[in-house]
C-alpha positions as CSV (number, residue, x, y, z in Angstrom):
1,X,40.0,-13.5,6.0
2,X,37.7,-16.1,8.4
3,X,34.1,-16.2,7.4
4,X,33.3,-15.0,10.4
5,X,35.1,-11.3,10.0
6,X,33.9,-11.3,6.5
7,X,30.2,-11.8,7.4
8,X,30.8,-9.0,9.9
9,X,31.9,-6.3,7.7
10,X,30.9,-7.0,4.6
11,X,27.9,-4.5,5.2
12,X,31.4,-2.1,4.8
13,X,33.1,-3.4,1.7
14,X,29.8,-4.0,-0.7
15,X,26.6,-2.0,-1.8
16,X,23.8,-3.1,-0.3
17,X,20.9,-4.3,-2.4
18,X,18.3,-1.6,-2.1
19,X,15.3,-3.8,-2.3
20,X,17.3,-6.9,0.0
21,X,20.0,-5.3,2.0
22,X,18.4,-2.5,3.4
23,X,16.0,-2.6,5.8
24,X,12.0,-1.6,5.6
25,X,12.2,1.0,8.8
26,X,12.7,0.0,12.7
27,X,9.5,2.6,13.2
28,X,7.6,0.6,9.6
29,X,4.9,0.9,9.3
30,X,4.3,4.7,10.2
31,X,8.0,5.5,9.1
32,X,9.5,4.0,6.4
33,X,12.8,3.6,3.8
34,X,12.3,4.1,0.3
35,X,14.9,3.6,-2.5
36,X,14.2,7.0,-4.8
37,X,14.1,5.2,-8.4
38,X,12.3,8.0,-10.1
39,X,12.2,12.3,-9.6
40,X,10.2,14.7,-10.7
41,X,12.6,16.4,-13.1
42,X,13.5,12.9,-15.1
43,X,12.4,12.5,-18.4
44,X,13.1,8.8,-18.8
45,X,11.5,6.2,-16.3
46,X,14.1,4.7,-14.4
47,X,13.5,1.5,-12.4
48,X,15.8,-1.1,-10.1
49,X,17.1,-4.1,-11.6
50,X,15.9,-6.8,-9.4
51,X,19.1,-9.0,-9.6
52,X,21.7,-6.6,-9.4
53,X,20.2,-3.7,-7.3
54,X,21.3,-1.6,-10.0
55,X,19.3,1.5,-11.2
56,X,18.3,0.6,-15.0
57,X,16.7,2.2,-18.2
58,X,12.7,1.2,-18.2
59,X,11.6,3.1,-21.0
60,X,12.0,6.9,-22.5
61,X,8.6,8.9,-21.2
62,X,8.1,10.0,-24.7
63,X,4.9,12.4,-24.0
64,X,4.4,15.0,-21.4
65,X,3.8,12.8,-18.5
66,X,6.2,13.6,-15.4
67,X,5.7,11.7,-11.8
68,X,5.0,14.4,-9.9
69,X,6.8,12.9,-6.7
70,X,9.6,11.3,-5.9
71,X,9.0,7.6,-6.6
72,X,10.6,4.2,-5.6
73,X,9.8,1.4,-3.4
74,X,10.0,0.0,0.5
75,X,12.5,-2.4,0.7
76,X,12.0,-5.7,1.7
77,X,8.1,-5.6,0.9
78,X,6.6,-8.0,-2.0
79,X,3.2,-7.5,-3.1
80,X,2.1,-11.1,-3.0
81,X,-0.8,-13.4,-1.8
82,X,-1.6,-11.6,1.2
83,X,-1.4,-7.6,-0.6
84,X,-3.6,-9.3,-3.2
85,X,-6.0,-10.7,-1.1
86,X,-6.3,-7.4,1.0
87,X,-6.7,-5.6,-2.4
88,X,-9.2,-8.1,-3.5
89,X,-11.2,-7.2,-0.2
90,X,-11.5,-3.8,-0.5
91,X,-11.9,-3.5,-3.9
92,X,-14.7,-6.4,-4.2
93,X,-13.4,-8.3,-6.2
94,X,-13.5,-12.5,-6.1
95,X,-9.6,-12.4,-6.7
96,X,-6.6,-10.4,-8.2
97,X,-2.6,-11.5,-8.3
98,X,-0.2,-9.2,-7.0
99,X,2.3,-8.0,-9.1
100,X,5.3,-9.7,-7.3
101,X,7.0,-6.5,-6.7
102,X,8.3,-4.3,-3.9
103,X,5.5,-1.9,-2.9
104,X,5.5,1.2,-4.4
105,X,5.7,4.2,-2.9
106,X,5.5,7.9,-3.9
107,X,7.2,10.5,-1.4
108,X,5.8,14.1,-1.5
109,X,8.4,16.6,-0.8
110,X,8.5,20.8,-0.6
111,X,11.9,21.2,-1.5
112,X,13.1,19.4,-4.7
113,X,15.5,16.7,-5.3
114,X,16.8,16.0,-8.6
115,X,18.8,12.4,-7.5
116,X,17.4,9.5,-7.5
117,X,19.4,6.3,-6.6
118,X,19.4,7.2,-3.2
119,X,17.8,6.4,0.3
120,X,15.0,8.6,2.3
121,X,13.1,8.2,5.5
122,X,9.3,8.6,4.3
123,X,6.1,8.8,6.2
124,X,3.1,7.0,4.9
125,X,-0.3,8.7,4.9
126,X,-2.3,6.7,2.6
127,X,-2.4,5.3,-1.1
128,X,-3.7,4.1,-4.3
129,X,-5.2,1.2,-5.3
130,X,-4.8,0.7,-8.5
131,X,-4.8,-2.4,-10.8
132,X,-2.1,-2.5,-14.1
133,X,-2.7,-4.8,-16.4
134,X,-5.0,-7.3,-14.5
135,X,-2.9,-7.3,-11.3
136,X,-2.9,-5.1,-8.1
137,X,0.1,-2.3,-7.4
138,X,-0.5,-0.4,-4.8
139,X,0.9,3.0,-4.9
140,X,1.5,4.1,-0.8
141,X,1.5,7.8,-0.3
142,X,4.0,9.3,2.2
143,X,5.9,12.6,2.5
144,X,9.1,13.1,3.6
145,X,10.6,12.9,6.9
146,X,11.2,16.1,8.6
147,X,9.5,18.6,5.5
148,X,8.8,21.4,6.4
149,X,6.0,22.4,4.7
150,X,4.3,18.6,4.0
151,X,6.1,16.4,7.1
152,X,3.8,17.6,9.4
153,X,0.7,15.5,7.5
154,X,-0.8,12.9,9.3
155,X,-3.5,11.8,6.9
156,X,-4.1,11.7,3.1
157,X,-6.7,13.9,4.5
158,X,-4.5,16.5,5.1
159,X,-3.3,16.4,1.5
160,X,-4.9,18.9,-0.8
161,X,-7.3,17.2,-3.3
162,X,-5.8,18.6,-6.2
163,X,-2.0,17.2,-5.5
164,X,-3.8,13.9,-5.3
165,X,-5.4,14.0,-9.0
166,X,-2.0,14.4,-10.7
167,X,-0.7,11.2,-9.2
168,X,-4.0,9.7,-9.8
169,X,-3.4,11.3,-13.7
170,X,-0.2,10.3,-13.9
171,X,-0.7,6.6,-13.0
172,X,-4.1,6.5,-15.3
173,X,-1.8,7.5,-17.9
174,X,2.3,7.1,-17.6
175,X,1.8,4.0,-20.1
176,X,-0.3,5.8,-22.9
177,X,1.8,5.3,-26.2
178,X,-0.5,5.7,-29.0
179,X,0.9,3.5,-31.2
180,X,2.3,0.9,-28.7
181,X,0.0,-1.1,-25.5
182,X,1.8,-0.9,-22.6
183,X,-1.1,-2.2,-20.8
184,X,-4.4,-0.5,-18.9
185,X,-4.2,1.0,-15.4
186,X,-7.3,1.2,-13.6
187,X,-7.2,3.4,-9.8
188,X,-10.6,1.8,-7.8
189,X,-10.1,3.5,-4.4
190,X,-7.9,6.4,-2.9
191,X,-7.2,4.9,1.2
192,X,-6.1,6.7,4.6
193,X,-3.1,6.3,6.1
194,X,-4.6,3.1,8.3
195,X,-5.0,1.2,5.2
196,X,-2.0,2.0,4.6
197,X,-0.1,1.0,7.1
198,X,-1.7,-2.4,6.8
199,X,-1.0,-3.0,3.2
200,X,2.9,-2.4,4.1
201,X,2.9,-5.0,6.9
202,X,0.9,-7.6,4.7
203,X,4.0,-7.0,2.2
204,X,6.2,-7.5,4.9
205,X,4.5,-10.4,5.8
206,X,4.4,-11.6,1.8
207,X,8.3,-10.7,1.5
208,X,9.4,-12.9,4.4
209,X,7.4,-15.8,3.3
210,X,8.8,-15.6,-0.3
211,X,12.3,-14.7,0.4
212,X,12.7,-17.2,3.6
213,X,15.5,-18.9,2.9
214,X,17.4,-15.2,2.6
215,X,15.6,-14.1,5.9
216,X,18.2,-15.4,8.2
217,X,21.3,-14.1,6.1
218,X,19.5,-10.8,6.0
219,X,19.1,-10.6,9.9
220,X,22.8,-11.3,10.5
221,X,24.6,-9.4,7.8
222,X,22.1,-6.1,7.4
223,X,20.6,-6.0,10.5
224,X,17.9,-3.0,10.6
């Protein structure tokens, strides 16, 4: 088989990398992808693999603490120099590294979904900005396309307060092991769906720069 016909369907005979071969959303930043790593209903945190694409074992969540969202990230994003300096802005502070990871994003949904590993179309309203362990992770806020009782939200306004706090408790305290640091997580600032939107194309931005070399390939094997 020529290189050529082998470049051309390849995106037919091989699983595509969810944070590399998929793409971020042809509508990003006010609709995007998300790779579901974590549901509501698990009881271990799961997590990608960053070199394989595979979805791997993180840790057993040994107390109560459930995400109460569908969780997982935006493919092709990386929370480098530019998320970090954006963070560093807004939270006033002289300067704080990213945490050289896809952006995170939590997906609210009405009806549940017990699967992760798979692909959704999500629609960011806002986030959090939260700093773990020194560094700044962004959570971005979004509900699921097409929901019929949360896809009509617009705004992190239009989220009811209380749904808020239990992300904002389980982030503040996923890691507490009494017995073992897993590190401190601090959130500083709850943002709108504009802020939002921004911190996704800055990790756009942040991803191309990093992963240059693999822009190219991308463009002409998995085009969006």
């Amino acid at each position: 088989m020529s290189d050529e016909i082998m470049s051309k369907y390849s995106r037919f005979m091989f699983r595509h990398h969810p944070w590399h071969g998929v793409g971020t959303g042809k509508k990003a930043p006010e609709l995007v992808n998300a790779y579901v790593e974590l549901t509501p209903t698990d009881t271990v945190k799961y997590e990608i693999d960053k070199n394989t694409g595979f979805l791997k074992l993180d840790r057993p969540q040994v107390f109560s603490s459930q995400c109460p969202s569908l969780y997982g990230l935006i493919p092709r994003t990386y929370c480098g120099p530019r998320v970090a300096e954006y963070f560093a802005q807004k939270a006033k502070l002289d300067k704080i590294p990213g945490d050289l990871d896809p952006l995170d994003i939590c997906i609210l949904s009405e009806k549940p979904i017990f699967k992760s590993d798979i692909l959704v179309e999500a629609k960011p309203i806002g986030g959090l900005r939260m700093i773990d362990n020194g560094e700044a992770d962004d959570k971005i806020i979004a509900v699921l396309k097409g929901d019929l009782v949360y896809g009509n939200w617009n705004n992190i306004t239009d989220c009811p307060p209380n749904l808020i706090d239990r992300l904002r408790h389980y982030f503040l305290t996923y890691k507490d092991l009494p017995s073992v640091n897993l590190g401190k997580t601090e959130i500083v600032h709850t943002y709108d769906k504009e802020e939002a939107f921004e911190v996704i194309r800055l990790s756009q931005m942040d991803y191309n720069e990093k992963f240059v070399e693999l822009g190219e390939v991308l463009k002409a094997t998995f085009p969006e």
